[in-house]
N, C-alpha and C positions, 0 to 999 in steps of 0.2 A: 567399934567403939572409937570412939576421937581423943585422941591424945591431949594434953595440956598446949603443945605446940597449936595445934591448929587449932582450938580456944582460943588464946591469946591473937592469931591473925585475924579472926573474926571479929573479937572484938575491939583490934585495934582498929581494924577497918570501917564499924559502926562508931567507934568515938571519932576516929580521924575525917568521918562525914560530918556530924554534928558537930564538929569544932570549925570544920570549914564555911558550915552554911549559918552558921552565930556568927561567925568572921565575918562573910560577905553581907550580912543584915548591919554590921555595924557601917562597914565600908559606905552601902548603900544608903543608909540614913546619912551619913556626911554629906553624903554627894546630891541627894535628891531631899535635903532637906523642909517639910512644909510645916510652917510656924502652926501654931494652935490659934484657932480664934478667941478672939478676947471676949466673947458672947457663945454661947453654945448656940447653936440654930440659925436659922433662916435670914439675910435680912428685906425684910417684905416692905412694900411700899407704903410711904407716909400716909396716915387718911389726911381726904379731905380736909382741911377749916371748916367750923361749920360759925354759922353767921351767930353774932352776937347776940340777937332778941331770937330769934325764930326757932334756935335748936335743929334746926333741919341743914345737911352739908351745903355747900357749894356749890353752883348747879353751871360752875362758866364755859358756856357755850365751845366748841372744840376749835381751834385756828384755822382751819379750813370752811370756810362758807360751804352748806350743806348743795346748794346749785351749782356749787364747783365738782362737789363730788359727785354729785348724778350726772352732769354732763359728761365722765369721765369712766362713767360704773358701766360695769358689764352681770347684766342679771344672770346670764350661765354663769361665771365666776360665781355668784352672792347663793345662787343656790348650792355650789358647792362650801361656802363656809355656812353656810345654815346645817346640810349635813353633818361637816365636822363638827359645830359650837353648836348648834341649839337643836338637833334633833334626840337625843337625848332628852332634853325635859319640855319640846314642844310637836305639835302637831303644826303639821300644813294644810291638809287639805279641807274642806268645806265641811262643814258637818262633826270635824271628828272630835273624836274624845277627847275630853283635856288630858295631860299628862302631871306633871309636877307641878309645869307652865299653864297659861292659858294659849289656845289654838290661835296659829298666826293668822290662819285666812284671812284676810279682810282688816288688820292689823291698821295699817296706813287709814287715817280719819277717821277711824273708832273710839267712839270715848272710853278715857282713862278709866280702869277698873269694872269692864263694861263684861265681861265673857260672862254668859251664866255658865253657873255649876262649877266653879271656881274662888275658890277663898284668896281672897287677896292679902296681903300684907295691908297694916295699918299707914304704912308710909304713902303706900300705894292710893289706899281708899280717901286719904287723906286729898291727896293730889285731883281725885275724881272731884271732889266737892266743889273745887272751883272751875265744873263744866270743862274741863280742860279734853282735847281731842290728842291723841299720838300722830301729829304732825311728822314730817320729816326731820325737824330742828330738834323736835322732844324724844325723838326714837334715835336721832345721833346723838342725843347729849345723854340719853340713858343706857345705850350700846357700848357707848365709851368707856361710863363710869357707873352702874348700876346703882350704888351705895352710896357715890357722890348724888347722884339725881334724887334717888328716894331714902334719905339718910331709912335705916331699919328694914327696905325691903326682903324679903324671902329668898330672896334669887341671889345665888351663891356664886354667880359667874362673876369674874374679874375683870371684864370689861375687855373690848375691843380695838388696842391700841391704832392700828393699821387706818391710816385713813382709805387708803386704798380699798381694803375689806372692807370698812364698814360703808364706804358708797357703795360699791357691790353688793351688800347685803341689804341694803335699804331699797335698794330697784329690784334687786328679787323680791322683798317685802311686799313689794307696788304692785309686782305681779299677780299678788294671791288677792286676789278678787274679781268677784263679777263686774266692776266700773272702778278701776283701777283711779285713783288721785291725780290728778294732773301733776308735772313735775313742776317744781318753782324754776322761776327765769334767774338767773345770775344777775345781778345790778350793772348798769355799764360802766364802761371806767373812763375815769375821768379824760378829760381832755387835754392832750399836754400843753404846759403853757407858751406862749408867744412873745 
């Protein structure tokens, strides 16, 4: 049987714990202080503008010329971020199933809204209407910004800051096909003056 004595050393020794690690939690909020935010949550990037008559975002062009980026791109690289970023909700090879997405093969000079057996978004089908083809400039400017290019699309991705990546991804793009696109020439520069 235990005496009163060694009762009381036990439980001086379990309060004399707890007082010390309530001490050191005060101590340590002094010293590692972090303020609360002034917003509970996330802060996520501004949308787009979207244009005044048309209702549909912004759609401007990315600061790097898109012939600067293929001159530059590595398609082994592009098909490694197609594995990380888009195999997930897309298909590559010839033939295959669509998945969430529509199947990249042949991507590059395909008209807009074009894959059968694939339900597009209304932003999407929208864009088809005016004949329009997924050029290189329209597959950068939508890679970029998805939501900026087709305000209301389906496609949940956040776009592809990296201009590095997205030339890379666009020359792997170039590859999935039987007559691959020619690549655009870079404009020359100007002449310096005299």
């Amino acid at each position: 049987m235990m005496d009163s004595f060694e009762f009381n050393k036990i439980a001086g020794a379990v309060l004399g714990t707890l007082l010390f690690l309530m001490g050191l939690g005060i101590v340590t909020d002094s010293i590692f202080h972090v303020p609360l935010p002034k917003v509970a949550g996330y802060d996520l990037p501004a949308v787009e503008a979207e244009h005044a008559g048309g209702g549909a975002a912004a759609t401007a062009p990315a600061a790097v010329p898109v012939a600067e980026l293929l001159a530059k791109a590595d398609p082994t690289k592009g098909a490694a971020v197609a594995k990380a970023q888009c195999s997930v909700c897309h298909n590559f090879e010839k033939d295959a199933p669509v998945k969430q997405g529509p199947t990249l093969f042949g991507v590059v000079g395909r008209h807009i809204g074009s894959m059968p057996g694939f339900a597009y978004s209304p932003a999407i089908l929208e864009r088809s209407k005016s004949d329009q083809t997924w050029t290189f400039e329209h597959l950068n400017t939508f890679v970029t910004n998805p939501r900026g290019y087709a305000n209301g699309t389906k496609m949940t991705f956040g776009g592809l800051k990296s201009d590095t990546q997205r030339g890379d991804l666009l020359a792997y793009l170039r590859t999935l096909s039987d007559n691959p696109v020619p690549l655009p020439t870079a404009a020359p520069a100007p002449a310096p003056a005299k």
